[in-house]
C-alpha positions in Angstrom: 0.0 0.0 0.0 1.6 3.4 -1.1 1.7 5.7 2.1 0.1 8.3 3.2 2.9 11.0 3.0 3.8 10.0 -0.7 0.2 10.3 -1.6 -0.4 13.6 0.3 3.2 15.2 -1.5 1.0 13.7 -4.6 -1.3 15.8 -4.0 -4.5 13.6 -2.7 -4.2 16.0 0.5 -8.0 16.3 1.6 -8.7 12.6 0.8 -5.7 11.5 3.0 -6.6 13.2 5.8 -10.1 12.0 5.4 -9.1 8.4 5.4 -6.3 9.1 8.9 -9.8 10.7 10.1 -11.4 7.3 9.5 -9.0 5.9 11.4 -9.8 6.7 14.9 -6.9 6.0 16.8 -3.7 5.6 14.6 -2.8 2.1 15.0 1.4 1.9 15.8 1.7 0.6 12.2 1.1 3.7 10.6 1.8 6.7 13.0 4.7 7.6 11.9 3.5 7.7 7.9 0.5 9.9 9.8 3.0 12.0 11.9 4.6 12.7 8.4 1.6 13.9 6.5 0.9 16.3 9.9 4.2 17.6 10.1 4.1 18.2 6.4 0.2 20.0 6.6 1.5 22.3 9.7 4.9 23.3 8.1 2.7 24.7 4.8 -0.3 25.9 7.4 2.9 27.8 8.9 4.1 29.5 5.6 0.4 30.6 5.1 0.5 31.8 9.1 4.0 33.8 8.4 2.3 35.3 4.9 -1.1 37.2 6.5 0.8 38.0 9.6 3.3 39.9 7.4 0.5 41.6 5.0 -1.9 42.8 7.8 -0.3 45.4 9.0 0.0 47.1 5.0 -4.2 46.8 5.2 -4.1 48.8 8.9 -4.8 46.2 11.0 -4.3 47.1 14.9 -3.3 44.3 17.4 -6.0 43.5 20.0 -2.6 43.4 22.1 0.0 45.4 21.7 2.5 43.4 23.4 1.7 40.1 21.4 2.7 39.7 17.7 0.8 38.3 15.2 2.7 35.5 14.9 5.2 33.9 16.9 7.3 31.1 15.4 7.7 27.9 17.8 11.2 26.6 19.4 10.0 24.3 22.3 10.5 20.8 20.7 11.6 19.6 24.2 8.4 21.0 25.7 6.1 19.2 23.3 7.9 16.4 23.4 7.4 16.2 27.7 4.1 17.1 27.9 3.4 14.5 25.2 4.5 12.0 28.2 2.5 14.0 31.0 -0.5 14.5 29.3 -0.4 11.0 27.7 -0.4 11.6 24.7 -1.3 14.4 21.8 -3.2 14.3 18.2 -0.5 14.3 15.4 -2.3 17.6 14.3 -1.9 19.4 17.3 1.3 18.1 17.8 2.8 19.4 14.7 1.1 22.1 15.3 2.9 23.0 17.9 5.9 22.6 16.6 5.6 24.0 13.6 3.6 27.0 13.5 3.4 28.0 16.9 1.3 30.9 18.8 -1.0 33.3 16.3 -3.1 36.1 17.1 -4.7 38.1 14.1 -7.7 39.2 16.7 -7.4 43.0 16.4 -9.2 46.4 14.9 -8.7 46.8 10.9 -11.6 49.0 9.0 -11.0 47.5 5.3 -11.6 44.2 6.8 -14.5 44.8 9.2 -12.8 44.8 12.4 -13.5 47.3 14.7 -14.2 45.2 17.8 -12.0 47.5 20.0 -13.3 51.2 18.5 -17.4 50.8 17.9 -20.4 48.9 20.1 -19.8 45.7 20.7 -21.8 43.0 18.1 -25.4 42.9 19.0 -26.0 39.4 17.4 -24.3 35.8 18.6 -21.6 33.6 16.7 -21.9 32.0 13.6 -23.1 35.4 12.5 -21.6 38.0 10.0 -19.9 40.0 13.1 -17.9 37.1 14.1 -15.3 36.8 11.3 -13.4 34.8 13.7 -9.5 35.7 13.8 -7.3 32.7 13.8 -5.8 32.6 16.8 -3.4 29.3 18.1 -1.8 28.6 21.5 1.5 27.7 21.2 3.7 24.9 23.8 3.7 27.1 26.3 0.0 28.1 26.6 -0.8 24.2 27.0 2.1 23.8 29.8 0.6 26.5 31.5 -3.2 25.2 31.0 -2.4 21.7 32.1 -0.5 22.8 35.3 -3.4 24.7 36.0 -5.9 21.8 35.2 -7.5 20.2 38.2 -8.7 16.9 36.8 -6.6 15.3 34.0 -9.3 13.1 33.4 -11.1 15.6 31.5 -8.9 17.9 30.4 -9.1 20.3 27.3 -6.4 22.7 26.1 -8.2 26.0 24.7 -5.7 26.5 22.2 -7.5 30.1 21.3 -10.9 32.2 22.6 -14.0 31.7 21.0 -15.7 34.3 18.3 -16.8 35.6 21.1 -13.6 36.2 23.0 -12.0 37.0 19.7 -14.7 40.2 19.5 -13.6 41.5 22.5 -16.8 39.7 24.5 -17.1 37.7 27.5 -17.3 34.2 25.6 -15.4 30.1 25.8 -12.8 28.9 24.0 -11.8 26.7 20.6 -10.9 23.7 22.5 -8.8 20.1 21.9 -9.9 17.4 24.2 -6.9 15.5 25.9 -4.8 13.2 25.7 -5.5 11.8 22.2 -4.4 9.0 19.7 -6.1 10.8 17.0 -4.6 12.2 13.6 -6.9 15.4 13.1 -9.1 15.5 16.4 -12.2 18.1 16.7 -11.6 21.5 17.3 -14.3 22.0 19.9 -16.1 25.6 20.5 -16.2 26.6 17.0 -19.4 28.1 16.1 -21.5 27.0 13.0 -19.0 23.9 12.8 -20.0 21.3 15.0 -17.7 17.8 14.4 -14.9 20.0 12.3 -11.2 19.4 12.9 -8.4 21.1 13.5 -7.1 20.6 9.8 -10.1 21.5 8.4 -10.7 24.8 11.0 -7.0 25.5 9.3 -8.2 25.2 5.8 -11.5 26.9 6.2 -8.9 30.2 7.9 -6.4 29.9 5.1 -9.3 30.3 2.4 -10.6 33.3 4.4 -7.0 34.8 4.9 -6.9 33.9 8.4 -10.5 34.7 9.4 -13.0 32.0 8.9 -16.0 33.5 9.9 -16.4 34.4 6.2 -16.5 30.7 5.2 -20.3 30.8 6.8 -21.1 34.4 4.9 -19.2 34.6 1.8 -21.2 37.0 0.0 -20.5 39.4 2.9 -16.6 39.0 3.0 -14.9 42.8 3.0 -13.5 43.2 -0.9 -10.2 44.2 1.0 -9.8 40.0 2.2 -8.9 38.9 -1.2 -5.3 40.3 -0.6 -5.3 37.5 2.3 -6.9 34.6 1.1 -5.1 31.5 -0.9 -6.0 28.1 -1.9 -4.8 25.8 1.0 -2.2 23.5 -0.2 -2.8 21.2 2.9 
């Protein structure tokens, strides 16, 4: 049977990942052909990551935080490598996640691409709607060392690796959420609204298509004109 890595540098990308879905838990035969297609998606996903953190400030964008960049670059292999063995285990996407593309945080004001959380009234209406365009946003190595030394019951643990639409619009709200451990490939990115049962891959894809905000993916006909300078075809 070819692998999945030489099929996924093929090209078969989305059907690959659909069948390490399928899966369930990766059986120890083929994780490390499935840790190679992950580490493969997340080092693209991070090329896309580096490219709209780079262009947003040329369109005006404003960081919600001033003090955290738009994108930070990961160098904690060691990290995610120990609390793979504390927490028992992490989903190959997440994983090379981690390593790979490491803490982003587009949430912030821009007026050419609807953003004004911080300078007008808050939204009126609730997630999935048109005033959520949903920011990608990713924790990074440290975030979950921090979160699981706070947690109080590894037995039902969840990192929120970013805030919900709400908490991305400057609102009280949850989080986007990965239950751990896990054995899976692409486990579900929890807490996203309008997506119920979608992964972290395809929560990846959907922001990639939408230049890092896929809220639009829901309301395409509403997308600011100015997003097109952002968005690509994901080649992952």
């Amino acid at each position: 049977m070819t692998s999945y890595y030489r099929r996924y540098l093929r090209g078969d990308r989305e059907a690959v990942w659909a069948e390490l879905r399928a899966l369930g838990p990766v059986p120890d035969a083929l994780v490390e052909d499935a840790a190679a297609v992950a580490d493969e998606t997340m080092i693209r996903v991070a090329q896309h990551v580096a490219r709209i953190a780079a262009a947003l400030p040329e369109l005006g964008w404003v960081p919600a935080d001033p003090l955290v960049p738009p994108h930070e670059p990961p160098d904690d292999d060691a990290l995610v490598d120990a609390l793979t063995e504390k927490i028992g285990g992490l989903p190959l996407a997440l994983d090379a996640c981690l390593r790979r593309v490491g803490q982003v945080w587009f949430a912030g004001d821009c007026p050419v691409l609807d953003l004004t959380y911080h300078s007008e009234p808050a939204p009126r209406s609730l997630p999935p709607g048109p005033e959520f365009p949903d920011p990608l946003c990713l924790g990074n190595a440290y975030s979950l060392a921090y979160e699981w030394e706070q947690c109080e019951d590894p037995a039902d643990f969840a990192f929120p690796i970013a805030p919900d639409e709400l908490g991305k619009a400057n609102l009280d709200g949850g989080d986007h959420s990965v239950a751990l451990p896990s054995d899976l490939a692409d486990p579900p990115l929890l807490g996203v609204a309008g997506k119920p049962g979608a992964t972290l891959v395809e929560y990846l894809r959907d922001s990639v298509r939408w230049g890092g905000f896929a809220g639009w993916s829901l309301h395409p006909d509403l997308a600011p004109h100015a997003l097109i300078t952002l968005r690509a075809d994901p080649d992952f």
